[in-house]
MIMAR-855412 format. One record per residue (C-alpha): residue number from 1; x, y, z. Coordinates in steps of 0.2 Angstrom, whole numbers, plus 5000, padded with zeros to 4 digits. Layout:
// residues N
nr->NUM&u->X&v->Y&w->Z
...
END
This chain:
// residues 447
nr->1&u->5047&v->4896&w->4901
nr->2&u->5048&v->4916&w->4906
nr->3&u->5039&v->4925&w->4919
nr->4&u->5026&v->4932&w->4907
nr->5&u->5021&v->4915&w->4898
nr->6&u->5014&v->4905&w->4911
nr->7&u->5003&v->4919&w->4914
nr->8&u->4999&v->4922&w->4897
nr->9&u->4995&v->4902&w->4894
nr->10&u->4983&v->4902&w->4910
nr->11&u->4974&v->4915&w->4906
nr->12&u->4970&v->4908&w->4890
nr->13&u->4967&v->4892&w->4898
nr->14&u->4954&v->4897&w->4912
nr->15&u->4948&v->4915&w->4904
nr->16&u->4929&v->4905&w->4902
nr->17&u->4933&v->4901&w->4922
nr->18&u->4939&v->4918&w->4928
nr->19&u->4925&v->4928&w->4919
nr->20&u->4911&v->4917&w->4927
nr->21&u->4915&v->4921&w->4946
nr->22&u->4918&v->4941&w->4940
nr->23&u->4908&v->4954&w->4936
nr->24&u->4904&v->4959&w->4918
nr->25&u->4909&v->4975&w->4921
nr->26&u->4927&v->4968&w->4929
nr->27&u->4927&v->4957&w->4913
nr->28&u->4925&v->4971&w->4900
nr->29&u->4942&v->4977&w->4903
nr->30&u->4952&v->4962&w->4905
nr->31&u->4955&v->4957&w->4887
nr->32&u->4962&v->4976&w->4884
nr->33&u->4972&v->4971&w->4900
nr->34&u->4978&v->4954&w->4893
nr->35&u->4982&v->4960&w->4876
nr->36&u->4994&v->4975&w->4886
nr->37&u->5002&v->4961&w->4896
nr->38&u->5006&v->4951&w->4883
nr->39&u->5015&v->4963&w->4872
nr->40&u->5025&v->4973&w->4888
nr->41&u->5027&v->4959&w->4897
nr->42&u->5035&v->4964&w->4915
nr->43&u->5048&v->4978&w->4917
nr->44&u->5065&v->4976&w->4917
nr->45&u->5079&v->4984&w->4927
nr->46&u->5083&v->4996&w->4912
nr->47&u->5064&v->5002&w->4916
nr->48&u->5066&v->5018&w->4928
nr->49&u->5055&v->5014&w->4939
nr->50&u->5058&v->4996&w->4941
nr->51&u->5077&v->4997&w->4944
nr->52&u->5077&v->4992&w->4960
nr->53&u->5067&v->4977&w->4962
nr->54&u->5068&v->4961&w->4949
nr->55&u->5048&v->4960&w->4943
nr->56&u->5053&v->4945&w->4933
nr->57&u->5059&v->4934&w->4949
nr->58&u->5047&v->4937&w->4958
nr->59&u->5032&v->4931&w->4946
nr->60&u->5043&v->4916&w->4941
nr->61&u->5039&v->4903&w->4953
nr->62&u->5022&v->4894&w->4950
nr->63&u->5009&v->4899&w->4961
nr->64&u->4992&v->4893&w->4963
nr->65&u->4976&v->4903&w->4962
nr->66&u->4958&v->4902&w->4968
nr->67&u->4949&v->4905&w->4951
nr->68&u->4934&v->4894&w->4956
nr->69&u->4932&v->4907&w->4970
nr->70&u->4934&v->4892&w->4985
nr->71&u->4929&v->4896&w->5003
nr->72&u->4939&v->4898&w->5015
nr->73&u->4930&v->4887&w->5029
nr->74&u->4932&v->4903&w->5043
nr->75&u->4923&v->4917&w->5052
nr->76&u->4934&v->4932&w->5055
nr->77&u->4924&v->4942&w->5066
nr->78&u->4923&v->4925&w->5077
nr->79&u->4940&v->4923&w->5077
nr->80&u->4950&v->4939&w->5074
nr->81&u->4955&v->4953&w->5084
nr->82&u->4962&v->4967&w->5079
nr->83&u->4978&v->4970&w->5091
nr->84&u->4977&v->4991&w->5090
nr->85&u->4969&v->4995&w->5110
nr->86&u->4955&v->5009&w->5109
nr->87&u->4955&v->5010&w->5090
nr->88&u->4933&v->5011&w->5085
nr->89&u->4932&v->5003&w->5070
nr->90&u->4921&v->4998&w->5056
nr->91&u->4928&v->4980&w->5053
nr->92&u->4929&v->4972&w->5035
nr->93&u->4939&v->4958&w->5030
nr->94&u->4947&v->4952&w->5014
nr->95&u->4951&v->4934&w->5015
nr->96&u->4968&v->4930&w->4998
nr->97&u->4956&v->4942&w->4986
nr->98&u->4939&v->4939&w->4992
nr->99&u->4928&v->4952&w->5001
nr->100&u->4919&v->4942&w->5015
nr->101&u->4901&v->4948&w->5015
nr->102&u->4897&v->4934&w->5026
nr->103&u->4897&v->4943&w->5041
nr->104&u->4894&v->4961&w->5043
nr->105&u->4900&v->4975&w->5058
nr->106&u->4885&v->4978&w->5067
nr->107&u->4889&v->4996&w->5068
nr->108&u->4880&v->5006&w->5056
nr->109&u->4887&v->5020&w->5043
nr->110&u->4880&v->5035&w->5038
nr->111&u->4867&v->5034&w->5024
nr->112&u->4873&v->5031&w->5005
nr->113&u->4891&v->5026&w->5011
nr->114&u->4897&v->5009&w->5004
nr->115&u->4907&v->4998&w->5011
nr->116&u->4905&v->4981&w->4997
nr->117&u->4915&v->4971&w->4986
nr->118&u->4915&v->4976&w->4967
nr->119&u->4905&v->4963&w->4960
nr->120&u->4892&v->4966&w->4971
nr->121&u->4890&v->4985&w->4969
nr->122&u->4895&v->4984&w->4950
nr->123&u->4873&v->4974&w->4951
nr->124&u->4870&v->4987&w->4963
nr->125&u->4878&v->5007&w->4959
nr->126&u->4883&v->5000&w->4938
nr->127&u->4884&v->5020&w->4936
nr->128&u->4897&v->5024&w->4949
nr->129&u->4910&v->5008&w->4943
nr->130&u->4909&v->5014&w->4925
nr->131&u->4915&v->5029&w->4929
nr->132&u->4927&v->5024&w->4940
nr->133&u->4934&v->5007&w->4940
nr->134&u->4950&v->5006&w->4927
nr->135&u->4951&v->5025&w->4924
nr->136&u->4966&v->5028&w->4934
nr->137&u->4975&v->5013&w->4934
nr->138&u->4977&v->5010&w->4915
nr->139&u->4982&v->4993&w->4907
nr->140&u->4994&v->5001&w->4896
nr->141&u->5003&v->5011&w->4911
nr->142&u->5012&v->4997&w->4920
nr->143&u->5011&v->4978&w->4919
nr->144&u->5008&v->4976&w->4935
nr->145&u->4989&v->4984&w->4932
nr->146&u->4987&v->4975&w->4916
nr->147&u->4992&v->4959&w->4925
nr->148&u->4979&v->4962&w->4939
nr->149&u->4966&v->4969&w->4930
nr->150&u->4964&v->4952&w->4919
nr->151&u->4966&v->4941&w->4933
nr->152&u->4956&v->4948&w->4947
nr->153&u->4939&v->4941&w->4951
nr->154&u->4933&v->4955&w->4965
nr->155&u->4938&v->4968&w->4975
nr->156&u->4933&v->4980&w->4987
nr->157&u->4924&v->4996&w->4986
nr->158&u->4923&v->5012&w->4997
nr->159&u->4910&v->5025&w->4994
nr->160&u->4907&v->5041&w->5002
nr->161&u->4893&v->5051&w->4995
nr->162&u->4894&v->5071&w->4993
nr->163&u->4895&v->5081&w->5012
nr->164&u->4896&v->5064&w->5022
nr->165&u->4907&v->5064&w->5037
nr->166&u->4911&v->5046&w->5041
nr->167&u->4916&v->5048&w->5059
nr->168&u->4922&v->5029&w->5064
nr->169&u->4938&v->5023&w->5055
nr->170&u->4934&v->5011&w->5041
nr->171&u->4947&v->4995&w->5045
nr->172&u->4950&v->4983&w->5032
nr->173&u->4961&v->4969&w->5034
nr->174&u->4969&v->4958&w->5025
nr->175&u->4971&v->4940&w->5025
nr->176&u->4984&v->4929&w->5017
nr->177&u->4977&v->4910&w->5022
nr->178&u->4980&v->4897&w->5011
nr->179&u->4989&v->4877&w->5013
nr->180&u->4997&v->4878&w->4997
nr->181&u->5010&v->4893&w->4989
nr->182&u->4995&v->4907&w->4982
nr->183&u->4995&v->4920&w->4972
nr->184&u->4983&v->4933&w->4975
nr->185&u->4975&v->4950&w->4966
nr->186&u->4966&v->4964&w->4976
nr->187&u->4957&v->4977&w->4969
nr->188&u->4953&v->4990&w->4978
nr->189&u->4942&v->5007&w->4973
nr->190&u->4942&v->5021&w->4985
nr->191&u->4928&v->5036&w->4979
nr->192&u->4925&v->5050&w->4993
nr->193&u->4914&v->5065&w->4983
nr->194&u->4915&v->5084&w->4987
nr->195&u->4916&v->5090&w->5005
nr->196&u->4917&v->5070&w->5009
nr->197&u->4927&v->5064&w->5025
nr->198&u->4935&v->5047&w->5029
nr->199&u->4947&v->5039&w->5036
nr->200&u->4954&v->5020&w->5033
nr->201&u->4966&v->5009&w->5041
nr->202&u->4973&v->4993&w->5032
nr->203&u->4982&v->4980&w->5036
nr->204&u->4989&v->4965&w->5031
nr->205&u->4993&v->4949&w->5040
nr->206&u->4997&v->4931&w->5032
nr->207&u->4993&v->4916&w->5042
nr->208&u->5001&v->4902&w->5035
nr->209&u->5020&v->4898&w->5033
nr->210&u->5019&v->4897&w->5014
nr->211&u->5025&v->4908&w->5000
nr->212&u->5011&v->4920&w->4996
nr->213&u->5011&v->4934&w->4980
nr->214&u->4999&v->4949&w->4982
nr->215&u->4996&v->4961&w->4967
nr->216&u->4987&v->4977&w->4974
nr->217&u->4979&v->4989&w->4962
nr->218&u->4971&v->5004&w->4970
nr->219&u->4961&v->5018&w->4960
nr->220&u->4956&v->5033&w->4974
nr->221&u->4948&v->5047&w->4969
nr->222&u->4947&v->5062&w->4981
nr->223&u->4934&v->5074&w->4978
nr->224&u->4933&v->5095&w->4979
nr->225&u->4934&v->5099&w->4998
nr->226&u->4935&v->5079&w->5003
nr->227&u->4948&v->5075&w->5016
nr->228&u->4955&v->5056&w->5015
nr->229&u->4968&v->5049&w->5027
nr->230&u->4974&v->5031&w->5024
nr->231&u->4985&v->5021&w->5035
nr->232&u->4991&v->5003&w->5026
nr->233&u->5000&v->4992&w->5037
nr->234&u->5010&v->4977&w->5035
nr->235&u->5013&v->4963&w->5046
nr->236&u->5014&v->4948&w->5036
nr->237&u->5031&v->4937&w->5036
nr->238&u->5049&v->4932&w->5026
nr->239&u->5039&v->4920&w->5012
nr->240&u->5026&v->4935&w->5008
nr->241&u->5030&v->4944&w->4991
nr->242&u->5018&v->4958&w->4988
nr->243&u->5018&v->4971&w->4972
nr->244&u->5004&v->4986&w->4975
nr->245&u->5001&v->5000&w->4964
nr->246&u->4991&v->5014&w->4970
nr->247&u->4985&v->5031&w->4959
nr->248&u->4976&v->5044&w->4968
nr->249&u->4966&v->5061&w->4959
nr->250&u->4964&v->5074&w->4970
nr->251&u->4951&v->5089&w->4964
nr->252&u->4953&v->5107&w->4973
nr->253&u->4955&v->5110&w->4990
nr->254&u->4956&v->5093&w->4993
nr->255&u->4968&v->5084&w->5006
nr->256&u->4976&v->5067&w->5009
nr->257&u->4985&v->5059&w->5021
nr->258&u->4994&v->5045&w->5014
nr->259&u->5006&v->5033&w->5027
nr->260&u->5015&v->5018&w->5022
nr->261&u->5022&v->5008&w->5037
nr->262&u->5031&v->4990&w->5033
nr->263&u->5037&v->4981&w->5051
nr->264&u->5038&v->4964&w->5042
nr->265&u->5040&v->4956&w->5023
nr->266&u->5049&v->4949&w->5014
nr->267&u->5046&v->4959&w->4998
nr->268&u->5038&v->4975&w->4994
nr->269&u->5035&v->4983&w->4980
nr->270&u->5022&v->4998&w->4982
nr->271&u->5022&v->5011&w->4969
nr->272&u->5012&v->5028&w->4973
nr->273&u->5006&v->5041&w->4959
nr->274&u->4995&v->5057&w->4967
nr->275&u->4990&v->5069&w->4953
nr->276&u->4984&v->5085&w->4962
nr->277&u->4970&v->5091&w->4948
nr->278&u->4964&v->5105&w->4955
nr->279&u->4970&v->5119&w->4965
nr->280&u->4972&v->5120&w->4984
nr->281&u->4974&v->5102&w->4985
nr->282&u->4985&v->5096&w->4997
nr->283&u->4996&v->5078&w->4999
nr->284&u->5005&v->5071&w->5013
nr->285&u->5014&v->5057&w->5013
nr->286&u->5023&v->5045&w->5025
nr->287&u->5034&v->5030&w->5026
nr->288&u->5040&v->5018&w->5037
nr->289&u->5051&v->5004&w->5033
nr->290&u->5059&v->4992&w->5046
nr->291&u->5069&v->4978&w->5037
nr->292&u->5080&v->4964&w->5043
nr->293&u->5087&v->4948&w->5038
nr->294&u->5087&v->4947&w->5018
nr->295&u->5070&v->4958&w->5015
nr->296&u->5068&v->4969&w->5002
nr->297&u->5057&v->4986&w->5002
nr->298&u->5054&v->4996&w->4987
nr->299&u->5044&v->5014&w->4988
nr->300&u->5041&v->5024&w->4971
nr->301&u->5031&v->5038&w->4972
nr->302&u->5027&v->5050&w->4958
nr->303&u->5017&v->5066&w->4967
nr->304&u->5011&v->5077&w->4949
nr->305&u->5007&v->5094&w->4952
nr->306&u->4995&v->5097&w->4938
nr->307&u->4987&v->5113&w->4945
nr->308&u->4990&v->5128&w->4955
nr->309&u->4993&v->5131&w->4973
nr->310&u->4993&v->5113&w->4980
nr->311&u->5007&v->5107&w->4991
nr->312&u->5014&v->5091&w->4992
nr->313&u->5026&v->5083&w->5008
nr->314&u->5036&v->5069&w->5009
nr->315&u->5044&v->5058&w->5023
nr->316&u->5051&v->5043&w->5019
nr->317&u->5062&v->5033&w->5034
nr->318&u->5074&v->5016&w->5031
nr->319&u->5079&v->5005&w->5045
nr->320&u->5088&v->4991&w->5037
nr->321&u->5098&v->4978&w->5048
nr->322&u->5108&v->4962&w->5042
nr->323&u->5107&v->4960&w->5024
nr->324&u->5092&v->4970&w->5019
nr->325&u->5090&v->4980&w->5005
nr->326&u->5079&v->4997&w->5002
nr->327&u->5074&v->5009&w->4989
nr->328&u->5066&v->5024&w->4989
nr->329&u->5064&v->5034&w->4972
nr->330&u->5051&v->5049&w->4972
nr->331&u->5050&v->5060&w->4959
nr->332&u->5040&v->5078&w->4961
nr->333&u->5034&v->5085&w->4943
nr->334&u->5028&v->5102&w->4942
nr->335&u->5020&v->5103&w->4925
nr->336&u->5018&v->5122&w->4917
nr->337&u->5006&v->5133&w->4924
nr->338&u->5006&v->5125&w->4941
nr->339&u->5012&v->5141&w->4950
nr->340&u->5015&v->5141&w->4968
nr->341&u->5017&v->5124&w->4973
nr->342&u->5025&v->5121&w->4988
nr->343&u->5033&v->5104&w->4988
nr->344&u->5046&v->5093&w->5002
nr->345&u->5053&v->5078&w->5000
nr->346&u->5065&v->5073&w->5011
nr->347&u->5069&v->5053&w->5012
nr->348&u->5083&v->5047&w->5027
nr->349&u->5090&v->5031&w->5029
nr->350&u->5098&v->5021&w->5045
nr->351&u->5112&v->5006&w->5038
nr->352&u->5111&v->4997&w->5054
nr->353&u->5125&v->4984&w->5049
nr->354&u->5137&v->4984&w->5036
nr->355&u->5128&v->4971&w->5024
nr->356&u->5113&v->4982&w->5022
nr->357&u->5110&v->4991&w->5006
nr->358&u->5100&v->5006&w->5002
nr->359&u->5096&v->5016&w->4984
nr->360&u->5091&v->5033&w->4987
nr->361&u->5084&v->5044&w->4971
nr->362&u->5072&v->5059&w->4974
nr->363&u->5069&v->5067&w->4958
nr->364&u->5062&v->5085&w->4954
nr->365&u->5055&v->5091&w->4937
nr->366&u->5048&v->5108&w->4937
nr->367&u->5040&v->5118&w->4922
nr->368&u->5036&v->5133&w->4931
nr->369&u->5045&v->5147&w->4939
nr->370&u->5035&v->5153&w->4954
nr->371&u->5036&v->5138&w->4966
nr->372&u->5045&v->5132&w->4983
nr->373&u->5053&v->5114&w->4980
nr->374&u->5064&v->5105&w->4990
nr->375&u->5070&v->5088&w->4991
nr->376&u->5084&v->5078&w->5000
nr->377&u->5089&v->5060&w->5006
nr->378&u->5104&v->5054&w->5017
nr->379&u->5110&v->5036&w->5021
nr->380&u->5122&v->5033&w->5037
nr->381&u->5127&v->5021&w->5052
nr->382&u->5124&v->5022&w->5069
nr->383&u->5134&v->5036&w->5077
nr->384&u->5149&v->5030&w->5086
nr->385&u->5148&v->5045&w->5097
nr->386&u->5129&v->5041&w->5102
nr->387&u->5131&v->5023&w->5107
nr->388&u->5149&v->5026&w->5116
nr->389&u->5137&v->5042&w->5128
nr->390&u->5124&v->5030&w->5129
nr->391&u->5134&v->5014&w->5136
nr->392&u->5144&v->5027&w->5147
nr->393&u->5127&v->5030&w->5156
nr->394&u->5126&v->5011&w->5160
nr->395&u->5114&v->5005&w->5142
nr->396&u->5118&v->4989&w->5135
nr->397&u->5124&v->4989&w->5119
nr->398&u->5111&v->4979&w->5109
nr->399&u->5099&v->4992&w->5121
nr->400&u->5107&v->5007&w->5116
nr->401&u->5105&v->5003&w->5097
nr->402&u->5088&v->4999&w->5097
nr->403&u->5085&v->5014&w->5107
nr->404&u->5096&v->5024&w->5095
nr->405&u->5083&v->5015&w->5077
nr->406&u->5066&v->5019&w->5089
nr->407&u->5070&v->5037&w->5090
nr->408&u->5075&v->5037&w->5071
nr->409&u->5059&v->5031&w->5065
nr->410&u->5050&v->5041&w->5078
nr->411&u->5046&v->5057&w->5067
nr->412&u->5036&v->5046&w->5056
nr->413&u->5026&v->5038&w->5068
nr->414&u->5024&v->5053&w->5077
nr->415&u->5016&v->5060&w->5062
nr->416&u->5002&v->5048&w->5062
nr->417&u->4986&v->5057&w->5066
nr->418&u->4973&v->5044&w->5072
nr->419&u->4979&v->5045&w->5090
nr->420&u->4976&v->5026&w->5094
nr->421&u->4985&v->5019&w->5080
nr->422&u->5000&v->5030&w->5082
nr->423&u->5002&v->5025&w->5103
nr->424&u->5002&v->5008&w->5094
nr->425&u->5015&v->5008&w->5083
nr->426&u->5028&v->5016&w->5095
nr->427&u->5026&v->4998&w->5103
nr->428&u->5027&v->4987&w->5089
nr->429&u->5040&v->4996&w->5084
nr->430&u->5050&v->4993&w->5099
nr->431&u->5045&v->4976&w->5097
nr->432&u->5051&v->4974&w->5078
nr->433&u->5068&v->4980&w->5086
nr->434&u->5071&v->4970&w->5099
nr->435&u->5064&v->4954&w->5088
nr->436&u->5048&v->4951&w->5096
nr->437&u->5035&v->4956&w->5084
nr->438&u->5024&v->4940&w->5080
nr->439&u->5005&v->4938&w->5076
nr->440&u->4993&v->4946&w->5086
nr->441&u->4992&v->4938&w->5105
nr->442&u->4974&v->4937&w->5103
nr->443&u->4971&v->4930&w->5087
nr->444&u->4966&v->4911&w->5086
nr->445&u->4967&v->4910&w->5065
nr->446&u->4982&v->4902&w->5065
nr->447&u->4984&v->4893&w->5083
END
């Protein structure tokens, strides 16, 4: 049996199951989904934006699924805690693919800001899912949407209404916990309206020493004069496999700040589209990849300059170590009439051993004349010259080449803007490096 079929055959087995513990509005665009599954199936290598990472592989093993929406027997807010000193959050869990409402922060947000699972806020706001849920990430654009879209249950929604200011960072985390391998699919809807601020931090942990699959569709739309940044994290293990797709609309004079950092995996897939609709919007994205033993990180980012005047930056940094492999392919399109656009890629890579791979492809398309582009990429070793000055000062090898990665992916953790997070990645960073990085100290989920 391929990949595709044993997906096909459950959904056509347990379609009655899966649409009883959804939404109907979830369930109105999952037989489009299915159907587009089923005649694309997954992408290939000879697809250009799958290249790098075999999709086929990585759905082929037989995983199980929570369709009859199980609980998990556990009270995060009792049990968790969040390993980022001095970081005032509004807490929300996601435990596989299920947004736990059983338990609430305590502190309050602003009036008319949501913070609530799909199905809940499809009964509640039905007006504000049509319009939104399914619009970006289309069944028919990539198999990966079509394939979450008909199998996932729930998801999580974030609203900020027109002119509200959301002062407290919104912190979801994620969590893989299961006693059996799981597959999982998130969805995840981000809505800010005009002049709206927020910022959101995500992160991902896995709990058990079982093979977990996430899928990860996010739709985030960014409205006129709305300022989003989004921080996603990844801290989950070697036997974690996760595929996310994210598609972001901006409107004019928008802004977004868009960071990617990966300190442990064992594969990755995350694919990025920003369109910038309107002019004076403005995109910055940032990526971190630390990788080691046989792990496998693939960034694609697609950043479409459909109006006027916006401006787009990139920063993408590789640290790969034993028998890794990364991929980084980012491709700036300037379509005709989107005069002075300013756009910056740049994408640098660290081969820390000489089993490590890196594929490097920044791509620019331009359809107008009166723009400022730019892109780049470079993949080396460590300087001979560097570690033979630092172990003439009395450093340790194995010290002065982890001191040598740190400052390497330094520029993109320096970039960070929430202050607290940022202090806190420069440790666990130096703690990825020297081998140390393990679940948070203070977490009893998974003693």
């Amino acid at each position: 049996m391929n990949s595709e079929q044993q997906y096909i055959d459950l959904y056509l087995q347990a379609q009655e199951l899966i649409c009883r513990h959804s939404s109907s509005l979830m369930n109105s665009r999952r037989q489009e989904a299915f159907e587009a599954f089923r005649q694309s199936g997954f992408p290939g290598h000879q697809a250009e934006r799958y290249k790098y990472t075999d999709v086929a592989q990585v759905f082929s093993p037989d995983y199980g699924l929570n369709l009859s929406r199980l609980d998990i027997p556990v009270n995060p807010y009792e049990v968790f805690r969040c390993d980022v000193p001095n970081l005032s959050t509004s807490l929300y869990f996601v435990l596989n693919d299920q947004f736990y409402d059983k338990a609430l922060p305590k502190v309050q947000l602003p009036d008319g800001v949501i913070v609530s699972s799909l199905n809940k806020a499809s009964v509640q706001h039905p007006e504000l899912l049509e319009r939104c849920y399914g619009r970006l990430a289309r069944s028919g654009k990539d198999a990966i949407n079509a394939l979450n879209t008909m199998l996932a249950q729930d998801g999580l929604l974030v609203y900020v209404p027109r002119g509200v200011v959301v002062d407290r960072t919104i912190q979801v985390v994620n969590i893989l916990r299961a006693d059996v391998d799981l597959m999982v699919n998130r969805r995840v809807l981000v809505v800010l309206e005009d002049g709206a601020q927020a910022r959101i931090l995500v992160c991902d942990h896995a709990l058990d020493d079982r093979n977990f699959l996430a899928t990860q569709v996010s739709e985030i739309f960014v409205g006129e004069n709305a300022h989003l940044e989004l921080y996603e994290l990844e801290e989950t293990h070697v036997k974690c496999r996760r595929m996310s797709n994210m598609y972001v609309q901006m409107q004019a004079n928008s802004t977004a700040v868009l960071d990617s950092i990966t300190l442990q995996n064992g594969l990755t897939r995350n694919r990025a589209d920003v369109r910038l609709d309107g002019p004076g919007a403005e995109v910055y994205m940032n990526g971190c990849v630390i990788a080691d033993q046989k792990q496998h990180v693939d960034n694609n980012t697609l950043i479409d300059h459909a109006a006027a005047h916006c401006q787009s930056h990139q920063l993408y940094k590789y640290v790969l170590d034993d028998e890794a492999v990364g991929a980084f392919a980012g491709r700036i399109l300037v379509r005709e009439g989107a005069q002075h656009t300013v756009s910056k890629e740049t994408n640098a890579n660290l081969c820390a051993s000489r089993t490590a791979r890196m594929y490097a492809q920044p791509m620019l398309e331009i359809y107008a004349d009166d723009v400022k582009c730019s892109h780049g990429s470079t993949v080396g070793q460590l300087g001979d010259a560097a570690l033979f000055y630092m172990r003439q000062r009395g450093i340790p090898e194995d010290e002065a080449r982890m001191l040598l990665k740190f400052a390497f992916v330094g520029e993109v953790i320096d970039s960070i803007r929430l202050e607290s997070l940022r202090d806190r990645l420069h440790h666990l960073a130096e703690k990825r490096f020297r081998g140390e990085l393990s679940r948070c100290k203070d977490c009893k989920l998974c003693k």
